[in-house]
C-alpha positions in Angstrom: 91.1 43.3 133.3 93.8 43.7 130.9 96.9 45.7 132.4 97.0 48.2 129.6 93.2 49.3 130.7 94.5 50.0 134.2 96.9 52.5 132.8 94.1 53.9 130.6 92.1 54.3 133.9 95.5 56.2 135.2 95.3 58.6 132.6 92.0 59.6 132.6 91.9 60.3 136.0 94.9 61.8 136.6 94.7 64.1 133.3 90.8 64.7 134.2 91.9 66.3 137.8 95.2 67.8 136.1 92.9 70.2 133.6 91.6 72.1 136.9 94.4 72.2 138.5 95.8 73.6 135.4 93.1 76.2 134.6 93.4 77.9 138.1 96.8 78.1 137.7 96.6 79.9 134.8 94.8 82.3 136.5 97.9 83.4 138.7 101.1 82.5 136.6 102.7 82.3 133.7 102.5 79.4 131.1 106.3 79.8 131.1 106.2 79.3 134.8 103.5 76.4 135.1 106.1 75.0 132.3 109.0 75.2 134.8 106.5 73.5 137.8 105.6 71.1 135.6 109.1 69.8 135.3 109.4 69.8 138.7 106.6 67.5 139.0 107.7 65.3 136.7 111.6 65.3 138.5 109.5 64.9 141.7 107.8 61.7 140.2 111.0 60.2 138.1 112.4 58.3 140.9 109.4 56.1 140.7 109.6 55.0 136.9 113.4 55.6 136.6 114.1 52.4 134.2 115.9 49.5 135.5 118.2 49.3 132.8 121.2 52.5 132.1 120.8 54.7 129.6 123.7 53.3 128.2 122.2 50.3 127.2 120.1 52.2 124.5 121.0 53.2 121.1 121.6 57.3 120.0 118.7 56.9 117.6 116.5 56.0 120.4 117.4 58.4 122.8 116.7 61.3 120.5 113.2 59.7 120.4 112.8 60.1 123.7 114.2 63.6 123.7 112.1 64.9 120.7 109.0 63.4 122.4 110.0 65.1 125.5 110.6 68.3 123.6 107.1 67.9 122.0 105.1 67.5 125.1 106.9 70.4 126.8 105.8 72.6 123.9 102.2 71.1 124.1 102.1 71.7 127.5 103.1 75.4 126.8 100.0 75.7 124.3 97.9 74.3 126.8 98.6 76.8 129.6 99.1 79.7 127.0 95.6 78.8 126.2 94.1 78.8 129.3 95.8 81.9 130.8 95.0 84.0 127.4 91.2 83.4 128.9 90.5 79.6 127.1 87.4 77.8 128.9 88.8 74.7 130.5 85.8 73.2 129.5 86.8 73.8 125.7 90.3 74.0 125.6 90.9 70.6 127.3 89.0 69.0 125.1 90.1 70.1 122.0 93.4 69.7 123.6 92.6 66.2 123.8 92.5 65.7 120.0 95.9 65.1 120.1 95.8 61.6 119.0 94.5 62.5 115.7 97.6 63.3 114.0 98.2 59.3 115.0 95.6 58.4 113.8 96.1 59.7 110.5 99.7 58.7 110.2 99.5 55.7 111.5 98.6 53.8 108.6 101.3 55.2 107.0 104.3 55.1 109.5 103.0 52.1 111.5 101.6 50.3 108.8 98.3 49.7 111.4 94.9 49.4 109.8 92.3 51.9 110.6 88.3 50.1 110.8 85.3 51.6 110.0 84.5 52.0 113.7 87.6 54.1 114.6 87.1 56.2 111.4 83.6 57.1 113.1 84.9 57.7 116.2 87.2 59.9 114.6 84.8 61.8 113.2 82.4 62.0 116.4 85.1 63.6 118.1 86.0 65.9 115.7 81.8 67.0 116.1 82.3 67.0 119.5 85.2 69.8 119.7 83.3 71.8 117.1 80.2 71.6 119.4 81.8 72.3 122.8 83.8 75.3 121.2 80.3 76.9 120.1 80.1 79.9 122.0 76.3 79.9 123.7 74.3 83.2 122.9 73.1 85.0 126.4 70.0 84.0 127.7 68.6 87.6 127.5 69.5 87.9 123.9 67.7 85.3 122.8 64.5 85.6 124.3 64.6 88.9 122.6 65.4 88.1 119.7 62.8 85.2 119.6 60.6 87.6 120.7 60.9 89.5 117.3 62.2 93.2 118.8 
């Protein structure tokens, strides 16, 4: 198994449990709050990927790199738990949450100078049909056997 494919696996399990745990949250606090805990969380789980090497050792440029993406995720996480406390499905908003690769896939051809194939393009596009389907709002059951029924 390739090493980056066991960090995949990481993700989508730890992410997969992290959207209930973030829905019911949602239901009792803040997003600004869940924001702060989150940050905890992370501080909690630093000293276990702290890098080897001192911060020293890396250019300015690179650091605000690190600092913008940090900046970025915190306001994505915001959205997120915004999202689901303003009364978002988990089962919709986490999904279409999880189109957050798109913008990199559209830039990177441009800013990475990576080639996109045919494939990705359509898996692009099949999970752009997915959001649009899961977001669809189901009609109650008792409406629509009424209005099949012609009344």
């Amino acid at each position: 198994m390739q090493t980056w494919l066991i960090y995949v696996i990481v993700v989508l399990v730890s992410w997969g449990v992290l959207g209930i745990f973030q829905k019911v949250a949602s239901n009792y606090i803040s997003a600004e709050s869940m924001l702060v805990w989150l940050i905890v969380g992370f501080l909690l789980f630093q000293p276990f990927v702290y890098p080897s090497k001192p911060l020293s050792v890396y250019s300015t440029k690179h650091i605000w790199y690190g600092l913008l993406s940090g900046l970025l995720s915190n306001v994505g996480a915001w959205g997120l738990f915004e999202a689901m406390k303003c009364g978002g499905k988990a089962s919709i908003v986490s999904p279409f949450c999880a189109l957050y690769p798109l913008p990199v896939v559209f830039l990177a051809p441009f800013v990475f100078h990576e080639k996109v194939t045919l494939i990705e393009a359509i898996g692009v596009l099949c999970a752009l049909i997915a959001v649009v389907l899961l977001s669809q709002e189901a009609e109650p059951v008792a409406a629509v056997a009424v209005a099949s029924s012609g009344e």
